[in-house]
PDB file with one MODEL, atoms N, CA, C and O in Angstrom:
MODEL        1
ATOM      1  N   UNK A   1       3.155  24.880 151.285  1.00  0.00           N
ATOM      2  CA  UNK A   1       4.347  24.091 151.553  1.00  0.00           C
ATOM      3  C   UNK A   1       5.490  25.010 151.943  1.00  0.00           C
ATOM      4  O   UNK A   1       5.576  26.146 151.475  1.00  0.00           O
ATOM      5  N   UNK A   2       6.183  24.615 152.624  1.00  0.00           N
ATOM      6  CA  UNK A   2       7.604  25.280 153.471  1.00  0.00           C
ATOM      7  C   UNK A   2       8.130  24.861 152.340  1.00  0.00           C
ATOM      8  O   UNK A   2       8.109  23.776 151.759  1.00  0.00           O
ATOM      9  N   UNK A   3       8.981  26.691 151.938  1.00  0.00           N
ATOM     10  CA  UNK A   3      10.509  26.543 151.142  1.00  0.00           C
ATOM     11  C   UNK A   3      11.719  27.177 151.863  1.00  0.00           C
ATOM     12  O   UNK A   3      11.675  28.354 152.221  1.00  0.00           O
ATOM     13  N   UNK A   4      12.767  26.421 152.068  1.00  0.00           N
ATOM     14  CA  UNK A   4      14.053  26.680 152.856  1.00  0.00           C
ATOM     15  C   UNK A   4      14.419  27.842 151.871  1.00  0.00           C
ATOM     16  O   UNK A   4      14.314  27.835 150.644  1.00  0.00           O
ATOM     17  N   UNK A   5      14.970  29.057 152.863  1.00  0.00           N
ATOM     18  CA  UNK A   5      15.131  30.297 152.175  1.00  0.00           C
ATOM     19  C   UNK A   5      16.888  30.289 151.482  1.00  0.00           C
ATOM     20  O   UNK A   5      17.318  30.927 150.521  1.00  0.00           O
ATOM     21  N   UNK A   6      17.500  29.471 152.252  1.00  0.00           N
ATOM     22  CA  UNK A   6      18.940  28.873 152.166  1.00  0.00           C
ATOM     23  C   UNK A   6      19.234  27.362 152.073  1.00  0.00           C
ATOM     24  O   UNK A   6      18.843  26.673 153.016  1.00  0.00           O
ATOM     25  N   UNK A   7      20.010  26.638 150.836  1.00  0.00           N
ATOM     26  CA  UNK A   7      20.163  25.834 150.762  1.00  0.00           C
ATOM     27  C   UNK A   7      21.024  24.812 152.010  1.00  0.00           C
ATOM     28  O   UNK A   7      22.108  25.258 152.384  1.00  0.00           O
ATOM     29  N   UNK A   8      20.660  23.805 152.476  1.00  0.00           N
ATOM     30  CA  UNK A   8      20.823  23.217 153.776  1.00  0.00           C
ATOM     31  C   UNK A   8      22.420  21.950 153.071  1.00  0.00           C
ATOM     32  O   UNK A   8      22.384  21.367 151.987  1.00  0.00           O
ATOM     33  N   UNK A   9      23.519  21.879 154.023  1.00  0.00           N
ATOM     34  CA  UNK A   9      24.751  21.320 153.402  1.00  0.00           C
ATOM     35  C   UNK A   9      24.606  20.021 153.230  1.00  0.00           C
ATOM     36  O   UNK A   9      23.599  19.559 153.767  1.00  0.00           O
ATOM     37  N   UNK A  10      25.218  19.346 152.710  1.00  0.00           N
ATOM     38  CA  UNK A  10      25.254  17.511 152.887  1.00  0.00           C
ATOM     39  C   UNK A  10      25.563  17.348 153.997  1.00  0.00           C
ATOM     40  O   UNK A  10      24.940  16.404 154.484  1.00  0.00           O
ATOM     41  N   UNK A  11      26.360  17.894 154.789  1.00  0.00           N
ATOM     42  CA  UNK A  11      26.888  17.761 156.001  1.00  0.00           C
ATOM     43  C   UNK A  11      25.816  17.542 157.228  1.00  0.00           C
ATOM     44  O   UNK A  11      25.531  16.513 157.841  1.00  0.00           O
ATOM     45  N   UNK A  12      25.395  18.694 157.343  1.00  0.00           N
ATOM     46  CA  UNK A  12      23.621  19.028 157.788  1.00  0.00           C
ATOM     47  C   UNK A  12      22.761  18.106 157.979  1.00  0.00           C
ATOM     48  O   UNK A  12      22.554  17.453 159.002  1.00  0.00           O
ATOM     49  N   UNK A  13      22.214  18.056 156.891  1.00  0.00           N
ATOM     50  CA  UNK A  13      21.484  16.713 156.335  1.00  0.00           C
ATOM     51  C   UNK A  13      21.978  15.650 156.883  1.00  0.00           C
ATOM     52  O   UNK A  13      21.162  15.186 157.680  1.00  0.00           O
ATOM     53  N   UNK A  14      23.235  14.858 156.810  1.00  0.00           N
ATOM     54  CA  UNK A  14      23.118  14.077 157.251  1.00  0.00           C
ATOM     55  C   UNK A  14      23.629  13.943 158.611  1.00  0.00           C
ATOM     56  O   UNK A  14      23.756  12.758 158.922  1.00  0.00           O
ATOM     57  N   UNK A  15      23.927  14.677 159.423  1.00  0.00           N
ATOM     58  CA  UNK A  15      24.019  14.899 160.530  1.00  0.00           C
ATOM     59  C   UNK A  15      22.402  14.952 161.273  1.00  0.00           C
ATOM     60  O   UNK A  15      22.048  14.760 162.437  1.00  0.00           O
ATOM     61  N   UNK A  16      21.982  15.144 160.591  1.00  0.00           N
ATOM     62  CA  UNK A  16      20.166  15.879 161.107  1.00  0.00           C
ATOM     63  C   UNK A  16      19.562  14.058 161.217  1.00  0.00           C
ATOM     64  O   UNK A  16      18.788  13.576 162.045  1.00  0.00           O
ATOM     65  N   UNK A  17      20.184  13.461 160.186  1.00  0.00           N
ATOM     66  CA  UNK A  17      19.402  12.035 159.990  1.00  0.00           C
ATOM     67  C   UNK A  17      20.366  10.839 160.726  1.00  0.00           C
ATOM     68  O   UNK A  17      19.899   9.757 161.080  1.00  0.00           O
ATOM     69  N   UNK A  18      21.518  11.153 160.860  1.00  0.00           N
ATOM     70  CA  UNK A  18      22.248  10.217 161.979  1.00  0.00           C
ATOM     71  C   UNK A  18      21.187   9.507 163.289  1.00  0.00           C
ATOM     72  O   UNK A  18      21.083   8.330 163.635  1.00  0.00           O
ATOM     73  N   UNK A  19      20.453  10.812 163.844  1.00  0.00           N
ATOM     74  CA  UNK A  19      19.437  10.194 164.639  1.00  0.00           C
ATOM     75  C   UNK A  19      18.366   9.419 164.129  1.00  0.00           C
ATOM     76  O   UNK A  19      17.624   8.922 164.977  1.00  0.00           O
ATOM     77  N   UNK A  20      18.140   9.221 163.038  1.00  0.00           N
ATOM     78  CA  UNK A  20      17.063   8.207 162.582  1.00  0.00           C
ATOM     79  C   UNK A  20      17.083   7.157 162.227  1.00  0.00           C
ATOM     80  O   UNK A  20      16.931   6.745 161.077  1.00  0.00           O
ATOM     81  N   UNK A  21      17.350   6.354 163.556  1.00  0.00           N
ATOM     82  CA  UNK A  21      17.664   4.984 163.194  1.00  0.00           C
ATOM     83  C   UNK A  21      16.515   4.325 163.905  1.00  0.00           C
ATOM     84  O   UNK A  21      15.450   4.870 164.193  1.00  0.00           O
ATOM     85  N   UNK A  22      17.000   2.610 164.244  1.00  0.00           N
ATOM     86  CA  UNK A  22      16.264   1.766 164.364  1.00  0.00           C
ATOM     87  C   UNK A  22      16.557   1.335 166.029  1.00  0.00           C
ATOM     88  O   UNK A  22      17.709   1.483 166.437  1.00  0.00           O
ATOM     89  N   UNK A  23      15.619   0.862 166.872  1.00  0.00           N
ATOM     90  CA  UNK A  23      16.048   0.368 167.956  1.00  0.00           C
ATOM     91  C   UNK A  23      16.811  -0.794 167.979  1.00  0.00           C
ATOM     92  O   UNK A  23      17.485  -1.104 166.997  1.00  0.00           O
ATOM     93  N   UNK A  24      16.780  -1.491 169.015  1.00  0.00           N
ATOM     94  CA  UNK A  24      17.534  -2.728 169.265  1.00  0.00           C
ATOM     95  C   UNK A  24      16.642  -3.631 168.546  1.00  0.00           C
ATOM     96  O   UNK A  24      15.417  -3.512 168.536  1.00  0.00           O
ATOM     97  N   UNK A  25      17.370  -4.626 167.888  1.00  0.00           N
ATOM     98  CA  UNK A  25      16.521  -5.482 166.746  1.00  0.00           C
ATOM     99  C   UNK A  25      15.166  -6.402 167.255  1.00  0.00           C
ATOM    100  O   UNK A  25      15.205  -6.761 168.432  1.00  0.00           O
ATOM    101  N   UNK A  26      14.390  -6.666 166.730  1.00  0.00           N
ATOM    102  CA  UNK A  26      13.397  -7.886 167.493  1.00  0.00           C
ATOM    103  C   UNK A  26      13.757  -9.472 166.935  1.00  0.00           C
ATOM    104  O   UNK A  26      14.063  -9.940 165.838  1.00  0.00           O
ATOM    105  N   UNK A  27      13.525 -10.085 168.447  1.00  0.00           N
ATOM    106  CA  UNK A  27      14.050 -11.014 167.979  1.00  0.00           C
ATOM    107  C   UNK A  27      13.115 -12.260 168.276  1.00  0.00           C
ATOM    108  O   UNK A  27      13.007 -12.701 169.420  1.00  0.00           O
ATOM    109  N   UNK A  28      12.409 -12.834 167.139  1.00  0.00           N
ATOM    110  CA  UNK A  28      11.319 -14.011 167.177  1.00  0.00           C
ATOM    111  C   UNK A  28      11.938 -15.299 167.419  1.00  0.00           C
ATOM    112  O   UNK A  28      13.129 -15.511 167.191  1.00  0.00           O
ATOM    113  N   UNK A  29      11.140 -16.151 167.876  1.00  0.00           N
ATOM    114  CA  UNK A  29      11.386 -17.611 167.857  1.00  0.00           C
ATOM    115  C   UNK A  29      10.015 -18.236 167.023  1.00  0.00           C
ATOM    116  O   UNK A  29       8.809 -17.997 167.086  1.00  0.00           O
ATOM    117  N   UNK A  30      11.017 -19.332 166.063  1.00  0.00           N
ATOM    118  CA  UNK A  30      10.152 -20.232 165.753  1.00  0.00           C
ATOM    119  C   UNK A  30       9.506 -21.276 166.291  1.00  0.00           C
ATOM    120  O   UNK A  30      10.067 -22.072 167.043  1.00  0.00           O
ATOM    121  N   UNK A  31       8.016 -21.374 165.878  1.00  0.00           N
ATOM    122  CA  UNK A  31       7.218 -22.431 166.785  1.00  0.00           C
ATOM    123  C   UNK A  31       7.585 -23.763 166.332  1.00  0.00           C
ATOM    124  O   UNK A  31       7.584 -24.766 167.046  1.00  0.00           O
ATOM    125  N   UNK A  32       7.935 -23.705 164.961  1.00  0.00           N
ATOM    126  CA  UNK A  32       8.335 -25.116 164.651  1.00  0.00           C
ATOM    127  C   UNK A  32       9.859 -25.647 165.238  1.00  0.00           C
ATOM    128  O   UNK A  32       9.991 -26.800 165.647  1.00  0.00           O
ATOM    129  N   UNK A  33      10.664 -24.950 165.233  1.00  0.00           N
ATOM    130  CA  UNK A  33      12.162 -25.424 165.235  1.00  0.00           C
ATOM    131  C   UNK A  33      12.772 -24.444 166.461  1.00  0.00           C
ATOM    132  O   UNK A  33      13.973 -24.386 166.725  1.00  0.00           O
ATOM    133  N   UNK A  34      11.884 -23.800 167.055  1.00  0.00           N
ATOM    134  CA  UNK A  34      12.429 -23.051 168.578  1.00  0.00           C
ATOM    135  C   UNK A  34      13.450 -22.422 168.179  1.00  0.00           C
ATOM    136  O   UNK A  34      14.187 -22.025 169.081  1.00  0.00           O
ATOM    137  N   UNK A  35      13.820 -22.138 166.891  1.00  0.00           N
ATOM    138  CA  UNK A  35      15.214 -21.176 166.343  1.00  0.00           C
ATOM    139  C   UNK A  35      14.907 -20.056 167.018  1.00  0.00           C
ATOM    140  O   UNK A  35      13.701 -19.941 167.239  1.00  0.00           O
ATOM    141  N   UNK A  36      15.705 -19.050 167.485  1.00  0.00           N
ATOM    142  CA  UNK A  36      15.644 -17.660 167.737  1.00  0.00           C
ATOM    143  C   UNK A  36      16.331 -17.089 166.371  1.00  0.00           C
ATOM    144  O   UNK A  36      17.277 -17.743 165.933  1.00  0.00           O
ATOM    145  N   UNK A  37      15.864 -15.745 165.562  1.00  0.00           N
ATOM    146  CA  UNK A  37      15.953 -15.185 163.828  1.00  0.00           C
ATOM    147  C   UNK A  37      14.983 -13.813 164.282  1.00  0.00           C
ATOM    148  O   UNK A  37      14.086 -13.623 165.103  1.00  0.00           O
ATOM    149  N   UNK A  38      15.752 -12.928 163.184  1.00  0.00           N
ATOM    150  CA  UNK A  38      15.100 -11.501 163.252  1.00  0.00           C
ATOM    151  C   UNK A  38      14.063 -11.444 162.598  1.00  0.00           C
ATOM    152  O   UNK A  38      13.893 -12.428 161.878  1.00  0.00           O
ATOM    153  N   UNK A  39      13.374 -10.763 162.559  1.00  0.00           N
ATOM    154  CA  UNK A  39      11.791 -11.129 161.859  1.00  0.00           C
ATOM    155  C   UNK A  39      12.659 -10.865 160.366  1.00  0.00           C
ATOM    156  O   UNK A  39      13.873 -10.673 160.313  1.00  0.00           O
ATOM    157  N   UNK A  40      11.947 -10.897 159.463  1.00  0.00           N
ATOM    158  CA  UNK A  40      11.801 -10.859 158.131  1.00  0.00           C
ATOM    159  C   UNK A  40      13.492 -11.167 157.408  1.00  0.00           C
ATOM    160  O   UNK A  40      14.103 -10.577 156.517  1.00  0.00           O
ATOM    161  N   UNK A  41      13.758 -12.062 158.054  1.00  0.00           N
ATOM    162  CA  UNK A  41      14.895 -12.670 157.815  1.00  0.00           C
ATOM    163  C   UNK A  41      14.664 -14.161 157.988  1.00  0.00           C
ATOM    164  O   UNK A  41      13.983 -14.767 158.815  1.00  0.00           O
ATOM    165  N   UNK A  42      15.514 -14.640 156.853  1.00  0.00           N
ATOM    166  CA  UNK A  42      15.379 -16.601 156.493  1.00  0.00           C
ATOM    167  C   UNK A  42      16.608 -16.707 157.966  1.00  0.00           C
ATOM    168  O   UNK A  42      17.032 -15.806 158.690  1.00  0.00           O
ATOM    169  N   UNK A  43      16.851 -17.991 157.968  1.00  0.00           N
ATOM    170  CA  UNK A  43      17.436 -18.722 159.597  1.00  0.00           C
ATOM    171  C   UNK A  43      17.359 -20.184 159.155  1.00  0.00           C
ATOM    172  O   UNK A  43      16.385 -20.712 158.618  1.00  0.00           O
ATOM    173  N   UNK A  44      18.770 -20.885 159.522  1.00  0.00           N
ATOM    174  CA  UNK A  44      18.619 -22.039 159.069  1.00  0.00           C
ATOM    175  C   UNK A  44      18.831 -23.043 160.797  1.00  0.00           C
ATOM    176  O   UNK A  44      19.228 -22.532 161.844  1.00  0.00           O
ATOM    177  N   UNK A  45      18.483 -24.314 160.632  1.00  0.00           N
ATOM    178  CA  UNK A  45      17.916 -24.858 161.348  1.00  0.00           C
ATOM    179  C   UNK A  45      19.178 -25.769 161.622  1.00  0.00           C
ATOM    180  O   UNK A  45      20.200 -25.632 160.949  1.00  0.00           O
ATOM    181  N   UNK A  46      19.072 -26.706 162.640  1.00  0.00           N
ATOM    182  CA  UNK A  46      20.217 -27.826 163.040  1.00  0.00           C
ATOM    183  C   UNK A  46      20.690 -28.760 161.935  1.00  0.00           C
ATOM    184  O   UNK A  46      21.760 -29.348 162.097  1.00  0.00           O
ATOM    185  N   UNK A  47      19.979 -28.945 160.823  1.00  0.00           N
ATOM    186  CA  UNK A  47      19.863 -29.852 159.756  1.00  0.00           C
ATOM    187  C   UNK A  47      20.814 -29.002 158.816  1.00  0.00           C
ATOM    188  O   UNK A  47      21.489 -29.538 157.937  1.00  0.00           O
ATOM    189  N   UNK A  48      20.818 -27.700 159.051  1.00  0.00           N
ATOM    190  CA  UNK A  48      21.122 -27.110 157.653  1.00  0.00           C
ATOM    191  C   UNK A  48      20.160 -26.349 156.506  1.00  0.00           C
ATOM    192  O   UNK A  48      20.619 -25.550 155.690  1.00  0.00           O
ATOM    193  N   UNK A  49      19.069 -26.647 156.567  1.00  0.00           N
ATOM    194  CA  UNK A  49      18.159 -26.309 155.811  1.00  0.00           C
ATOM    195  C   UNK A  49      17.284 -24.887 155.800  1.00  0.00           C
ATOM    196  O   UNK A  49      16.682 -24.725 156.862  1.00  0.00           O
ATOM    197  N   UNK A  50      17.118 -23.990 154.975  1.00  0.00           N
ATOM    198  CA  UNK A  50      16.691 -22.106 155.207  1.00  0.00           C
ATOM    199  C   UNK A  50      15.514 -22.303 155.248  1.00  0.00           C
ATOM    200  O   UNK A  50      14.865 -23.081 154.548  1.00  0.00           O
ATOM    201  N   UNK A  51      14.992 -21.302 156.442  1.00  0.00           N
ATOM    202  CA  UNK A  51      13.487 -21.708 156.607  1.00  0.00           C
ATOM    203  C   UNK A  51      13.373 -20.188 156.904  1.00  0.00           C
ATOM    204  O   UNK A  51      14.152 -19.437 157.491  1.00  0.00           O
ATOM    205  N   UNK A  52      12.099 -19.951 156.289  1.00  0.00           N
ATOM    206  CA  UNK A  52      11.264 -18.568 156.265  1.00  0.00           C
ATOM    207  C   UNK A  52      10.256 -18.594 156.373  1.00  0.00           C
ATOM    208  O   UNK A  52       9.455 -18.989 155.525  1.00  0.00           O
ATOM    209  N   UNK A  53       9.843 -17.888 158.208  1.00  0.00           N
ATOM    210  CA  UNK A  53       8.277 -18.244 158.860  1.00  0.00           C
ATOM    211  C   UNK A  53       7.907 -19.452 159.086  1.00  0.00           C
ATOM    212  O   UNK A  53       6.720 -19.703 159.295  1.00  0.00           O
ATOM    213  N   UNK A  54       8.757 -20.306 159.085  1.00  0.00           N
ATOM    214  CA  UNK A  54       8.308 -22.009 159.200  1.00  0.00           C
ATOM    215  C   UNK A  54       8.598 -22.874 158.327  1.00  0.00           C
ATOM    216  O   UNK A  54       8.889 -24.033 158.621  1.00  0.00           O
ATOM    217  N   UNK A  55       8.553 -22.409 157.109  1.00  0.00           N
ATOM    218  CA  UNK A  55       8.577 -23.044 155.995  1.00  0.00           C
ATOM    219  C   UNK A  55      10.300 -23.320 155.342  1.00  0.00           C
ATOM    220  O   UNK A  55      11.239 -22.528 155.255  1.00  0.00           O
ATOM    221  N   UNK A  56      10.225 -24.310 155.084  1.00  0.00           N
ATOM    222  CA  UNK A  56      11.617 -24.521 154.244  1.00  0.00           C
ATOM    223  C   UNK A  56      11.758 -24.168 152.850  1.00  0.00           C
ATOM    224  O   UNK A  56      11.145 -24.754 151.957  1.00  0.00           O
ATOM    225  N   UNK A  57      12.580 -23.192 152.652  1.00  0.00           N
ATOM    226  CA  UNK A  57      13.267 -22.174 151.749  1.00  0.00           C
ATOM    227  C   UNK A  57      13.795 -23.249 150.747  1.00  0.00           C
ATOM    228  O   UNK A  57      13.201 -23.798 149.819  1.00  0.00           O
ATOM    229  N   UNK A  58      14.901 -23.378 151.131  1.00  0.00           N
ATOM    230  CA  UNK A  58      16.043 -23.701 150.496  1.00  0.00           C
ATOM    231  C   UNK A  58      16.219 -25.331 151.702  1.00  0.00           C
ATOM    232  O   UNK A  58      16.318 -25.231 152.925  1.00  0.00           O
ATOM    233  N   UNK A  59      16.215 -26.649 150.952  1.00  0.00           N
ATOM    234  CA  UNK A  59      16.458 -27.891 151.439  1.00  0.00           C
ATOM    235  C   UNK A  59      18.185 -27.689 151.324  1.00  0.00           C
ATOM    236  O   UNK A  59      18.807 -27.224 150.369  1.00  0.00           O
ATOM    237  N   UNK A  60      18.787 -28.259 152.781  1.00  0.00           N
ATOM    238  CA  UNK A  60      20.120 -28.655 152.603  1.00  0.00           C
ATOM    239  C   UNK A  60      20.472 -29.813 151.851  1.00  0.00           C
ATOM    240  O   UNK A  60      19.747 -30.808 151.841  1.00  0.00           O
ATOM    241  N   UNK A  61      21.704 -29.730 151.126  1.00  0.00           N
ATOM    242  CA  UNK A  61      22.112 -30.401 150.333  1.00  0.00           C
ATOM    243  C   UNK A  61      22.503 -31.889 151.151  1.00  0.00           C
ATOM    244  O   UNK A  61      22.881 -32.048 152.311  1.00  0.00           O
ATOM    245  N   UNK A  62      22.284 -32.771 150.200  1.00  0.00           N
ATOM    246  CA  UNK A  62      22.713 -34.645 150.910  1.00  0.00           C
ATOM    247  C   UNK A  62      23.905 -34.854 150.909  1.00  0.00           C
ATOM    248  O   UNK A  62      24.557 -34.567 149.905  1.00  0.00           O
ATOM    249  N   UNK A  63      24.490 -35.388 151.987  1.00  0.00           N
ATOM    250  CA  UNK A  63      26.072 -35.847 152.078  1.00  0.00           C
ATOM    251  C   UNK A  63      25.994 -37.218 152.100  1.00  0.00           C
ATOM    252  O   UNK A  63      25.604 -37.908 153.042  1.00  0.00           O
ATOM    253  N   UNK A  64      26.483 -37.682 150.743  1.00  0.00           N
ATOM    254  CA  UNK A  64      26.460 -39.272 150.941  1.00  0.00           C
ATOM    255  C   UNK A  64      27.774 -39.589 151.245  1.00  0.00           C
ATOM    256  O   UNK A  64      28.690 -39.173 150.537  1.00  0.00           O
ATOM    257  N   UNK A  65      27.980 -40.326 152.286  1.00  0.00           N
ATOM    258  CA  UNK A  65      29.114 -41.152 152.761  1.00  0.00           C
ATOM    259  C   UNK A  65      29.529 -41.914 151.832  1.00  0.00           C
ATOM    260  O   UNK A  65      30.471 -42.680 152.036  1.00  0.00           O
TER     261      UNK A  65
ENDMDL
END
């Protein structure tokens, strides 16, 4: 295993990892509700209601008149 002969700064470090990011996000559509949502993220629908992968999460609440 490699040992650094000199301790490397915080500065360094995170300057070195600034470049390690993520591309431009992906962005899915649902087959049920044609929503456009980032993958592994809930997305709620015209109704109101959180849906994750298709499925309803969280039901929106009833507004009785």
């Amino acid at each position: 295993m490699a040992h650094p002969k000199h301790r490397h700064s915080k500065q360094r470090t995170r300057t070195r990892r600034t470049h390690h990011k993520a591309a431009t996000p992906q962005i899915a559509t649902c087959s049920k509700t044609g929503e456009k949502h980032m993958y592994h993220r809930t997305y709620f629908d015209a109704d109101g209601n959180m849906l994750y992968r298709g499925k309803v999460v969280v039901k929106a609440p009833e507004i009785e008149a």
